[in-house]
N, CA, C and O atoms as a GROMACS GRO file, in nm:
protein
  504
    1UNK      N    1   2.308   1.565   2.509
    1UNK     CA    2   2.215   1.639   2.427
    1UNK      C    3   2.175   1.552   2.309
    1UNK      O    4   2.253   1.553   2.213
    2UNK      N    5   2.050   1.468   2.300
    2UNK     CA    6   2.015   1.387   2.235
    2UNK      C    7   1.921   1.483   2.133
    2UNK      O    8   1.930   1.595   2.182
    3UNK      N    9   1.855   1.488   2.040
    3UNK     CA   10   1.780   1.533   1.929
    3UNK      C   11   1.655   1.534   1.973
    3UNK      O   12   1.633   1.440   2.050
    4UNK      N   13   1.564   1.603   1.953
    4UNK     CA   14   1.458   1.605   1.982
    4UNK      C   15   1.360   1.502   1.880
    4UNK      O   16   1.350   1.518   1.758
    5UNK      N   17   1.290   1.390   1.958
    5UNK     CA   18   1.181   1.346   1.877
    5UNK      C   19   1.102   1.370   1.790
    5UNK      O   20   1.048   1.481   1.791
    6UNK      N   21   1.078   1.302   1.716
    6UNK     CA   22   1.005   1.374   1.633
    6UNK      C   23   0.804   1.352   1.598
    6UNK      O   24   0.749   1.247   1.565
    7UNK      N   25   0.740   1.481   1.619
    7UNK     CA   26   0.618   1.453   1.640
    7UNK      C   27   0.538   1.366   1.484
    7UNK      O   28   0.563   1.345   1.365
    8UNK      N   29   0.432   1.341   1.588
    8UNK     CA   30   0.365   1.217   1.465
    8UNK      C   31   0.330   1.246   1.393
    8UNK      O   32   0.221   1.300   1.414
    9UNK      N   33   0.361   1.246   1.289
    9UNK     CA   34   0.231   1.237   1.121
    9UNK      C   35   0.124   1.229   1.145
    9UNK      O   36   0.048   1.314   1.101
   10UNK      N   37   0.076   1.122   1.227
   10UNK     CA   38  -0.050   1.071   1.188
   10UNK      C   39  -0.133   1.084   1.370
   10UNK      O   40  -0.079   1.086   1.481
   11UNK      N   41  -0.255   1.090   1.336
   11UNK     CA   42  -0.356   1.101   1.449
   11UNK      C   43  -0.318   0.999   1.534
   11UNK      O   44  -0.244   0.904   1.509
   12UNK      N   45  -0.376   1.029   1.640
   12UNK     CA   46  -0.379   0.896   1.766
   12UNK      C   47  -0.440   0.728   1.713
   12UNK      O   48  -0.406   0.610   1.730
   13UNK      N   49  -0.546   0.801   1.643
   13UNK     CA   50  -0.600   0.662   1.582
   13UNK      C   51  -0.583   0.622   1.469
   13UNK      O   52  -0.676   0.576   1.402
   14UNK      N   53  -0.462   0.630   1.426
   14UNK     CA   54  -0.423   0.624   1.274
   14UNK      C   55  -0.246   0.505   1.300
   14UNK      O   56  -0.162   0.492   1.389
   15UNK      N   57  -0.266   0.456   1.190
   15UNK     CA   58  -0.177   0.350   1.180
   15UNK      C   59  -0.128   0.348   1.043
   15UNK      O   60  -0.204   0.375   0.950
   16UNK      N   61  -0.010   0.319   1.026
   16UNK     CA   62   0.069   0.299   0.892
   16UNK      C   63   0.129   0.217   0.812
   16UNK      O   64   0.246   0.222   0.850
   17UNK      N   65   0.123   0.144   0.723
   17UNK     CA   66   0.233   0.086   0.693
   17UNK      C   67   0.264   0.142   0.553
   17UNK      O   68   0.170   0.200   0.498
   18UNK      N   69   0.397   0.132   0.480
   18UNK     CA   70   0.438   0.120   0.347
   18UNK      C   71   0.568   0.021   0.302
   18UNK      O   72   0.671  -0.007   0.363
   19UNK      N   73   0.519  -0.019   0.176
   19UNK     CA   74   0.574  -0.089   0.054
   19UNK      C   75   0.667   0.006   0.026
   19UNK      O   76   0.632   0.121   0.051
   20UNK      N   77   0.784  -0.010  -0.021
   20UNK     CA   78   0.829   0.020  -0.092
   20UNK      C   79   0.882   0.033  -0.268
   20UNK      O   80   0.894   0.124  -0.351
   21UNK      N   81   0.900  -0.079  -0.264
   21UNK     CA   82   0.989  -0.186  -0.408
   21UNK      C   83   0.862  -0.297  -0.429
   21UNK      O   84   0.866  -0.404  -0.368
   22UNK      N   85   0.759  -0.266  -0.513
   22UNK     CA   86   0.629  -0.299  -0.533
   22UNK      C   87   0.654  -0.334  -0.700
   22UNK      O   88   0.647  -0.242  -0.782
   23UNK      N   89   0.680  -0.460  -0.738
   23UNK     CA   90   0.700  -0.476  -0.897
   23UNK      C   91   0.590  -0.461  -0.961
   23UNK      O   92   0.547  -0.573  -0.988
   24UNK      N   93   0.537  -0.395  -0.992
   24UNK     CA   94   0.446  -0.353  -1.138
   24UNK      C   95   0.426  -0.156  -1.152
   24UNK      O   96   0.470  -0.073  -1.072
   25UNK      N   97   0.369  -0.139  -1.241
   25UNK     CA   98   0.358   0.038  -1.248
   25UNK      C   99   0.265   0.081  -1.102
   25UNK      O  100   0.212   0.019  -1.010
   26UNK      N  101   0.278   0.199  -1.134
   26UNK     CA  102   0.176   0.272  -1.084
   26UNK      C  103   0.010   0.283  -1.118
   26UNK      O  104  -0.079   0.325  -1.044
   27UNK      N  105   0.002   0.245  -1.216
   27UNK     CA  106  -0.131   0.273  -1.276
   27UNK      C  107  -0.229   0.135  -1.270
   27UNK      O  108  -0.350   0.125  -1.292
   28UNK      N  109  -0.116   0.017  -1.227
   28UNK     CA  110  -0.232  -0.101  -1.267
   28UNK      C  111  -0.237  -0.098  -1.072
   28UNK      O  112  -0.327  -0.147  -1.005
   29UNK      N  113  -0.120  -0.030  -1.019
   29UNK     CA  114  -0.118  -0.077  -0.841
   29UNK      C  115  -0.227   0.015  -0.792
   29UNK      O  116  -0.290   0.006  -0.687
   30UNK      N  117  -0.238   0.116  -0.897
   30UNK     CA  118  -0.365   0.232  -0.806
   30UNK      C  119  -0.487   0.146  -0.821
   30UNK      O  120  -0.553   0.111  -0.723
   31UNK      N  121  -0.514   0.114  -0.936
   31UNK     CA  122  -0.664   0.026  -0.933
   31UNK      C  123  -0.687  -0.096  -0.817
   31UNK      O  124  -0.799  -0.125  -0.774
   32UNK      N  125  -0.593  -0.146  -0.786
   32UNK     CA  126  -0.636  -0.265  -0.677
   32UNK      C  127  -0.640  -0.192  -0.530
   32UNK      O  128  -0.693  -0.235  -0.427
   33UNK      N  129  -0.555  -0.050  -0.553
   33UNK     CA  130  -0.578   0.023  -0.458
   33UNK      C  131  -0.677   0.131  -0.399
   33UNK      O  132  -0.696   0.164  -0.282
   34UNK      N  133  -0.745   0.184  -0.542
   34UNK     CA  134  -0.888   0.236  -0.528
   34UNK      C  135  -0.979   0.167  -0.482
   34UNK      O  136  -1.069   0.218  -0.416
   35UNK      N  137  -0.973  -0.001  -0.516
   35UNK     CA  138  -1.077  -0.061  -0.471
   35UNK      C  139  -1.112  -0.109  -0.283
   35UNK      O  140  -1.204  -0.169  -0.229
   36UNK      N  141  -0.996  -0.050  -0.234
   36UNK     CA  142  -1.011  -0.074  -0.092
   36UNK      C  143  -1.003   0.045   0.031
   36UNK      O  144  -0.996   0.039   0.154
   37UNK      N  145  -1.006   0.160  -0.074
   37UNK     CA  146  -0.982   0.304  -0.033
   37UNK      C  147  -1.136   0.317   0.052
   37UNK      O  148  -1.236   0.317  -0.020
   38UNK      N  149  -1.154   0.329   0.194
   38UNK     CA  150  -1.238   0.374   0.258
   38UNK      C  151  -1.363   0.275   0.332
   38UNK      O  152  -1.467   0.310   0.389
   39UNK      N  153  -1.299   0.124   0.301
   39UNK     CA  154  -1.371   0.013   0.306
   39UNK      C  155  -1.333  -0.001   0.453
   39UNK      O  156  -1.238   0.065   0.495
   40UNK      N  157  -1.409  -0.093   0.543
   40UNK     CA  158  -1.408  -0.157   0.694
   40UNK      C  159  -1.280  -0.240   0.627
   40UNK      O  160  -1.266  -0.261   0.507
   41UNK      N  161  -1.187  -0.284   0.738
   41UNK     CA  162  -1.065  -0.351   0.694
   41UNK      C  163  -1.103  -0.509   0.636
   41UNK      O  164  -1.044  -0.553   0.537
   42UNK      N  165  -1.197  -0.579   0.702
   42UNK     CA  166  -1.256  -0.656   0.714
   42UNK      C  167  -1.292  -0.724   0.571
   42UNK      O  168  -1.270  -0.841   0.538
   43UNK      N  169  -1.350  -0.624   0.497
   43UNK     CA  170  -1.427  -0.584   0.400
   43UNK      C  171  -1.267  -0.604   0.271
   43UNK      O  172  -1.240  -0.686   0.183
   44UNK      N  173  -1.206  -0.493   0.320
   44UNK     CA  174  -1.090  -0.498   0.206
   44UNK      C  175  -1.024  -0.591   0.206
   44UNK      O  176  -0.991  -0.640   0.098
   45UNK      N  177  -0.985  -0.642   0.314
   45UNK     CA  178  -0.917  -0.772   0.355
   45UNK      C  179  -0.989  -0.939   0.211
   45UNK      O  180  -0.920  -1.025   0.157
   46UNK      N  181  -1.121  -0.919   0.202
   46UNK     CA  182  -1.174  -0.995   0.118
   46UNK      C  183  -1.182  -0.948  -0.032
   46UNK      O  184  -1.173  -1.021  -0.131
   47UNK      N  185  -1.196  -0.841  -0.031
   47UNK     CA  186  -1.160  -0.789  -0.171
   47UNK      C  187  -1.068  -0.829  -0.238
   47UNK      O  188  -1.073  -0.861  -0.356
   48UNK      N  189  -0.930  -0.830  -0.133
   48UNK     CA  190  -0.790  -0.819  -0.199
   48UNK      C  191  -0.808  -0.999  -0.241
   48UNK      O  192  -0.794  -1.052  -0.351
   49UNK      N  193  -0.841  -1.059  -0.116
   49UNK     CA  194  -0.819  -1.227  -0.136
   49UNK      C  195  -0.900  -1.262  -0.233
   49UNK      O  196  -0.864  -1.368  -0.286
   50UNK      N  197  -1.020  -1.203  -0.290
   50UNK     CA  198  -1.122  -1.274  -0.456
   50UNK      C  199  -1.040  -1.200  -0.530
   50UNK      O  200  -1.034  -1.284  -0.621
   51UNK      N  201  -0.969  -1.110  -0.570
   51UNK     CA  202  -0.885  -0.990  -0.684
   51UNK      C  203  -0.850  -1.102  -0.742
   51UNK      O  204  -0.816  -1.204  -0.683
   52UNK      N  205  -0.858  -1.084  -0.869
   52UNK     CA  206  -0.821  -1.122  -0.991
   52UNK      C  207  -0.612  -1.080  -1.021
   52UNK      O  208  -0.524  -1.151  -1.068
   53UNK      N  209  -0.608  -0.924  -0.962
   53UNK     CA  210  -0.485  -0.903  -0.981
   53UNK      C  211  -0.350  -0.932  -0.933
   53UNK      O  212  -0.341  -0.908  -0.813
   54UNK      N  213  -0.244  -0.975  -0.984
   54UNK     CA  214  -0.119  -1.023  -0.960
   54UNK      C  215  -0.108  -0.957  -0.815
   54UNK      O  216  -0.087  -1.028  -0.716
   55UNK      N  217  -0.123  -0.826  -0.806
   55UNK     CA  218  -0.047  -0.768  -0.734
   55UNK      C  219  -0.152  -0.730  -0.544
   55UNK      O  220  -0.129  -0.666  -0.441
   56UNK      N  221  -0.245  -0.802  -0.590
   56UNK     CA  222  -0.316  -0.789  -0.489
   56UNK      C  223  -0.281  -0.850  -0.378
   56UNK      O  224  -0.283  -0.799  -0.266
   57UNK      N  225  -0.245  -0.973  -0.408
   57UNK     CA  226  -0.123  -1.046  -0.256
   57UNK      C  227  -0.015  -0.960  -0.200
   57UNK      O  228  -0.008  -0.989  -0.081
   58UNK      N  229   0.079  -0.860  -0.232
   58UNK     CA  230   0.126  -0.811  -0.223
   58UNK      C  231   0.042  -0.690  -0.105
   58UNK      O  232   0.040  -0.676   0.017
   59UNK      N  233  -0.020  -0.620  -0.221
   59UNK     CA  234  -0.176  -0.558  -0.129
   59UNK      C  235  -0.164  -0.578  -0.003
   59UNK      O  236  -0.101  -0.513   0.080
   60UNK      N  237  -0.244  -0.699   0.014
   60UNK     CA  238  -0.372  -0.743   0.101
   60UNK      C  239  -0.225  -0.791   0.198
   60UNK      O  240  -0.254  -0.825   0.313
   61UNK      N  241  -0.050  -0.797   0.155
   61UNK     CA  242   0.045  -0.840   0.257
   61UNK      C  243   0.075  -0.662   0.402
   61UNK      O  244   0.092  -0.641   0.522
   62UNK      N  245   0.064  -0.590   0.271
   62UNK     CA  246   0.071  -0.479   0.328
   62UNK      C  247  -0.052  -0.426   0.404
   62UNK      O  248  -0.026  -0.324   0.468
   63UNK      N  249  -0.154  -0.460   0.412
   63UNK     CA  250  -0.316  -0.453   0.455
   63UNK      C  251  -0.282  -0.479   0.636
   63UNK      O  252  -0.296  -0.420   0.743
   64UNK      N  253  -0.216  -0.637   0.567
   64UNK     CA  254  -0.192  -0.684   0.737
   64UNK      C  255  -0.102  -0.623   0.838
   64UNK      O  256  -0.112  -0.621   0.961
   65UNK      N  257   0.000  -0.566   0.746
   65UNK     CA  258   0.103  -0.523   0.843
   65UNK      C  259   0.023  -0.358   0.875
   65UNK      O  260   0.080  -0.308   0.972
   66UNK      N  261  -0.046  -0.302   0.842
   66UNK     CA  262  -0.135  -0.167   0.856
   66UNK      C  263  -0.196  -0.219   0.985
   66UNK      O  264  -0.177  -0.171   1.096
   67UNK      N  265  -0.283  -0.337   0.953
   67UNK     CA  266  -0.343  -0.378   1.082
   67UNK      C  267  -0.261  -0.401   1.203
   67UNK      O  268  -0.297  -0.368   1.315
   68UNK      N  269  -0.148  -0.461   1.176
   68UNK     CA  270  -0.072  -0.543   1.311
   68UNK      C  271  -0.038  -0.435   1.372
   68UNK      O  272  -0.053  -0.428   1.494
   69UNK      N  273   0.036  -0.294   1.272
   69UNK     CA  274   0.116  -0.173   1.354
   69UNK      C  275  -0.018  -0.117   1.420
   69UNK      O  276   0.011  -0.066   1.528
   70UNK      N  277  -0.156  -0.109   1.393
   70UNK     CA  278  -0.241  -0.069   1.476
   70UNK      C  279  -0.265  -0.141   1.618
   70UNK      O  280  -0.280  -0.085   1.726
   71UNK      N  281  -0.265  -0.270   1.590
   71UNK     CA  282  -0.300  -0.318   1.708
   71UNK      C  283  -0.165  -0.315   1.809
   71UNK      O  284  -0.157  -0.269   1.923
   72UNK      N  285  -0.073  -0.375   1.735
   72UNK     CA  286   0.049  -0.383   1.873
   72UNK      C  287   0.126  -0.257   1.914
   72UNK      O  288   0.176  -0.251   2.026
   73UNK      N  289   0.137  -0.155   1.824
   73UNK     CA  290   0.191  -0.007   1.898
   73UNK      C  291   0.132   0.110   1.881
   73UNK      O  292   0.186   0.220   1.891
   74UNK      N  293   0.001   0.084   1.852
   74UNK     CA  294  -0.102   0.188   1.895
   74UNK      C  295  -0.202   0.154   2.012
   74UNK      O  296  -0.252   0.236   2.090
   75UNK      N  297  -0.223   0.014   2.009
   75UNK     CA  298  -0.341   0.000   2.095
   75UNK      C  299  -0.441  -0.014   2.045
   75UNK      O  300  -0.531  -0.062   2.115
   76UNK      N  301  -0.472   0.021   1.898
   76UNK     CA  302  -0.624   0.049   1.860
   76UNK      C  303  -0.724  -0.071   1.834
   76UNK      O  304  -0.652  -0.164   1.797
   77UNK      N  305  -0.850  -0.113   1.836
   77UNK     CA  306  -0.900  -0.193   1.816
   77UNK      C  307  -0.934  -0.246   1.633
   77UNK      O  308  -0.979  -0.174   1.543
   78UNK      N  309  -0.906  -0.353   1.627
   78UNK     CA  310  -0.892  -0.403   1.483
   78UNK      C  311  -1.015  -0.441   1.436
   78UNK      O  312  -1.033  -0.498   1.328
   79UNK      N  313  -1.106  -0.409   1.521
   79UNK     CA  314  -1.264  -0.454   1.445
   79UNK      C  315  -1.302  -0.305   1.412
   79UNK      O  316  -1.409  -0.273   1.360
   80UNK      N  317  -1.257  -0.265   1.428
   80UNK     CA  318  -1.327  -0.018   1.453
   80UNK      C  319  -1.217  -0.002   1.331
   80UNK      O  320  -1.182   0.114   1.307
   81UNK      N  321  -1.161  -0.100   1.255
   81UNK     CA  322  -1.067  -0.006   1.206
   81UNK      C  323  -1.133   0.001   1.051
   81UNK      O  324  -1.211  -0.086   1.011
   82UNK      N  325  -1.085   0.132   0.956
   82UNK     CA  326  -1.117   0.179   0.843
   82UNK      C  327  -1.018   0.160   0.759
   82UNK      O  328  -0.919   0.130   0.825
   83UNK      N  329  -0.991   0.163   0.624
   83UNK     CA  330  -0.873   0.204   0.530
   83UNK      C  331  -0.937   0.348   0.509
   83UNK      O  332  -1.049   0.378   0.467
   84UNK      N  333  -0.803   0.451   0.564
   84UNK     CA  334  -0.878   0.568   0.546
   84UNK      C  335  -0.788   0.644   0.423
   84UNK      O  336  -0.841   0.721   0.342
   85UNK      N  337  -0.651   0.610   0.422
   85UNK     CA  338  -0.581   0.607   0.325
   85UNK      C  339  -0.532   0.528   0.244
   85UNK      O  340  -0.437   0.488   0.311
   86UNK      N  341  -0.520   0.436   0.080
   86UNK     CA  342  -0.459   0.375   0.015
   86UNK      C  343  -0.398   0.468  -0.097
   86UNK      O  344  -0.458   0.468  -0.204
   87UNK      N  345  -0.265   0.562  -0.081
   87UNK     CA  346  -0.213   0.622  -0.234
   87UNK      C  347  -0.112   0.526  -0.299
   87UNK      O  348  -0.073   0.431  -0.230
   88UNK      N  349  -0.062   0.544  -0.433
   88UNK     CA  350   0.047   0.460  -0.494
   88UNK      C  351   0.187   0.599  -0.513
   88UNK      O  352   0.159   0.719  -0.507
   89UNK      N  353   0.297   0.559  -0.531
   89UNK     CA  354   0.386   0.638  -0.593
   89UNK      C  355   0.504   0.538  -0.677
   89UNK      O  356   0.532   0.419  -0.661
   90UNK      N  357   0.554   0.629  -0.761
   90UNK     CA  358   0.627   0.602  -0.868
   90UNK      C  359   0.770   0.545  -0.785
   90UNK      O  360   0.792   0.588  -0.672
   91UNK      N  361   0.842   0.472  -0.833
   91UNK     CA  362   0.962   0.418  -0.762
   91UNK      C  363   1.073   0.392  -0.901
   91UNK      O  364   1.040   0.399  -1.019
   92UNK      N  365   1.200   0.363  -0.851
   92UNK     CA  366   1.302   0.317  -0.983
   92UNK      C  367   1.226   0.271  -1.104
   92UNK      O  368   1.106   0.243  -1.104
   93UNK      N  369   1.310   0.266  -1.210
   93UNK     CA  370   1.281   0.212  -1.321
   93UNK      C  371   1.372   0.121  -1.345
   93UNK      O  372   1.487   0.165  -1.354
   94UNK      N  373   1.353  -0.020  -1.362
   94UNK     CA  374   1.489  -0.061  -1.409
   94UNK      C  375   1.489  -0.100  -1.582
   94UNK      O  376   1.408  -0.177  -1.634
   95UNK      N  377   1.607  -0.025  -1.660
   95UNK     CA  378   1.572  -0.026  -1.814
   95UNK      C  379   1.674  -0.159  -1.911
   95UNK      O  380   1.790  -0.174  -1.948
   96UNK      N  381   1.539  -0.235  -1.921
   96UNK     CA  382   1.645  -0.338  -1.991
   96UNK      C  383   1.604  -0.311  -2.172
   96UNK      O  384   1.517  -0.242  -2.225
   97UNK      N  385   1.702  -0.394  -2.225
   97UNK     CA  386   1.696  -0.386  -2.411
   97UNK      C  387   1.664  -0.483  -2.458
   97UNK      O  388   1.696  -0.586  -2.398
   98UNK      N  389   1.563  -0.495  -2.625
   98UNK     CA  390   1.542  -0.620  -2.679
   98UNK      C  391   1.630  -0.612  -2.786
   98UNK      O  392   1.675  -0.499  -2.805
   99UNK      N  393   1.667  -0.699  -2.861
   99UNK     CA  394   1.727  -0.675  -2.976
   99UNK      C  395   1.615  -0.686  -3.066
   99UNK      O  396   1.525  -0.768  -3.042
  100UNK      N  397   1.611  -0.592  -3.196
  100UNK     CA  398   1.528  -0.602  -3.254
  100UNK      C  399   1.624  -0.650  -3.437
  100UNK      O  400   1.743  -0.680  -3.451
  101UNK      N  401   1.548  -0.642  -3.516
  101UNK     CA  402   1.620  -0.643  -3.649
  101UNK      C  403   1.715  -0.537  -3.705
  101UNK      O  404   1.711  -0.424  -3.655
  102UNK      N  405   1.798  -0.565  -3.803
  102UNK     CA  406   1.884  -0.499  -3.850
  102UNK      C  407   1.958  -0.410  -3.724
  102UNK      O  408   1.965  -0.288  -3.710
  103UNK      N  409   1.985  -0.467  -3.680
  103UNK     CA  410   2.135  -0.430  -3.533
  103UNK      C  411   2.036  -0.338  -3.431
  103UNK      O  412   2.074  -0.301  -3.320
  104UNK      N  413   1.933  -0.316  -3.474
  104UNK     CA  414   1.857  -0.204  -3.359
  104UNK      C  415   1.810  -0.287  -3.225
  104UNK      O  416   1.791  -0.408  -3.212
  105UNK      N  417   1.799  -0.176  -3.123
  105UNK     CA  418   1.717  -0.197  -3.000
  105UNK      C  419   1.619  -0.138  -2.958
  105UNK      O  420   1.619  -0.017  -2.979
  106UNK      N  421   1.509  -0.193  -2.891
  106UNK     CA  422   1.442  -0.141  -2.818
  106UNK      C  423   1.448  -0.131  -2.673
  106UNK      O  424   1.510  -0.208  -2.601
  107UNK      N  425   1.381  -0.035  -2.638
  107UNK     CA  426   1.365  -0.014  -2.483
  107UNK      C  427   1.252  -0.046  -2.430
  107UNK      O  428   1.142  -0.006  -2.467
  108UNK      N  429   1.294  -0.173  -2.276
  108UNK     CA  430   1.200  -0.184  -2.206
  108UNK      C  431   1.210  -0.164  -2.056
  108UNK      O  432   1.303  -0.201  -1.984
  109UNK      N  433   1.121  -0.113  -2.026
  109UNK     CA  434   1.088  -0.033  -1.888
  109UNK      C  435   1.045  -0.139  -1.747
  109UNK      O  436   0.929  -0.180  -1.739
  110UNK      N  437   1.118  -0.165  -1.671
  110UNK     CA  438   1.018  -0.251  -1.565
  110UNK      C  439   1.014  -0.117  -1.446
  110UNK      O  440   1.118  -0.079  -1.394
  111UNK      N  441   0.899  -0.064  -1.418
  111UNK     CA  442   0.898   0.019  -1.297
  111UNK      C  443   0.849  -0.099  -1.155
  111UNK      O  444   0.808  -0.215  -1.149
  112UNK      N  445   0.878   0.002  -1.064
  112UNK     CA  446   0.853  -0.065  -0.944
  112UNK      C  447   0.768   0.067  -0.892
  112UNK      O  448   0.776   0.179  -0.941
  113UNK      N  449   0.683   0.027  -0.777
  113UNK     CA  450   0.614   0.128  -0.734
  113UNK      C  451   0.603   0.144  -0.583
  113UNK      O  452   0.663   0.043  -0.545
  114UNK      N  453   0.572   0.195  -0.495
  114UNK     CA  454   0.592   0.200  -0.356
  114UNK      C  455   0.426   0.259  -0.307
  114UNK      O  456   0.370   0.350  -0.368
  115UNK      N  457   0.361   0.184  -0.181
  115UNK     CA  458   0.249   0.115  -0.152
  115UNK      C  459   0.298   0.237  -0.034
  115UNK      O  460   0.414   0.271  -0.007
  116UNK      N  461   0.156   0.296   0.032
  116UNK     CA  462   0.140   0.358   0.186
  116UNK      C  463   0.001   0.350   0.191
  116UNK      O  464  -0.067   0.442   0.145
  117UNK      N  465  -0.068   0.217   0.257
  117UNK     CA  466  -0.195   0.267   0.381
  117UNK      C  467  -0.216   0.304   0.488
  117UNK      O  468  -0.150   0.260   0.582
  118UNK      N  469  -0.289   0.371   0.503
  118UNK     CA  470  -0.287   0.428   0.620
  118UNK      C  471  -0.439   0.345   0.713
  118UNK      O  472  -0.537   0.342   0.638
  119UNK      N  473  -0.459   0.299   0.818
  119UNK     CA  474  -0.553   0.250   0.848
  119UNK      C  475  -0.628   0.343   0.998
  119UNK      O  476  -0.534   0.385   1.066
  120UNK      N  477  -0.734   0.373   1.046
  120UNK     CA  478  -0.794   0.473   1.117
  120UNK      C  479  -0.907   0.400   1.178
  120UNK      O  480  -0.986   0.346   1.102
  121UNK      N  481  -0.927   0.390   1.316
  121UNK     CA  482  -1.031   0.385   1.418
  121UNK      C  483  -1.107   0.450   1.395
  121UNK      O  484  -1.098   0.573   1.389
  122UNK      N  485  -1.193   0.388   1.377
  122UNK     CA  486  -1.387   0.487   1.327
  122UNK      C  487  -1.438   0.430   1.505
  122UNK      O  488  -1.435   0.324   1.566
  123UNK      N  489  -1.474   0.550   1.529
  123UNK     CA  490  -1.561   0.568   1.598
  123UNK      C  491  -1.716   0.493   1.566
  123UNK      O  492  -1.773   0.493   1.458
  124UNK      N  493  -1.757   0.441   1.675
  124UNK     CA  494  -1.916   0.344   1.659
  124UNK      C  495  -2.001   0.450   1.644
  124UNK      O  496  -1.995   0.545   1.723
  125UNK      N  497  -2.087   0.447   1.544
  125UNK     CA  498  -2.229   0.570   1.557
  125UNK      C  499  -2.311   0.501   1.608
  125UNK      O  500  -2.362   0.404   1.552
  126UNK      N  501  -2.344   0.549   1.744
  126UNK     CA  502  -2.442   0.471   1.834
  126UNK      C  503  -2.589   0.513   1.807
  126UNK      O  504  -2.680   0.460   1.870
   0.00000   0.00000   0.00000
């Protein structure tokens, strides 16, 4: 008596990958991530590589692996494909201290953030 499988999240033509442990916040990872939200992969794929931002290699690492899980265990074709999902979420904080004057400290924050695209077969409008 083995467990029953468990059904898919995601559509037939839908593909996934996620980041987890993503070093910078949430707020600077959503912007490189708005900018590829709903683009031909193709398309985002070049976005990420001109980005100005640190964290866009990172991105555009997770972009590929969205693509590869489409093509090698879905089947789906990698020229039809969309970014149909890019969200960010909040992850650990790790809290280090500065010393400041007269015996005090401050607190500094390094968050990490965790990456999920989702990538989707568009249908050709003939």
């Amino acid at each position: 008596m083995s467990k029953q499988a468990k059904p898919r999240r995601l559509s037939e033509t839908s593909a996934m990958a996620k980041v987890t442990a993503l070093r910078t916040s949430a707020r600077k990872l959503n912007l490189v991530a708005q900018s590829i939200r709903g683009l031909p992969v193709q398309r985002a794929l070049n976005e990420l590589e001109f980005s100005h931002k640190r964290i866009a290699k990172d991105v555009r690492k997770a972009l590929y692996s969205a693509i590869s899980n489409a093509e090698n265990n879905h089947n789906l074709d990698i020229d039809a494909l969309v970014v149909a999902e890019a969200f960010v979420g909040k992850n650990l904080i790790m809290k280090r201290f500065s010393a400041r004057a007269r015996g005090r400290a401050a607190r500094i924050e390094k968050p990490f953030s965790e990456l999920t695209i989702v990538v989707r077969e568009q249908a050709e409008a003939a």
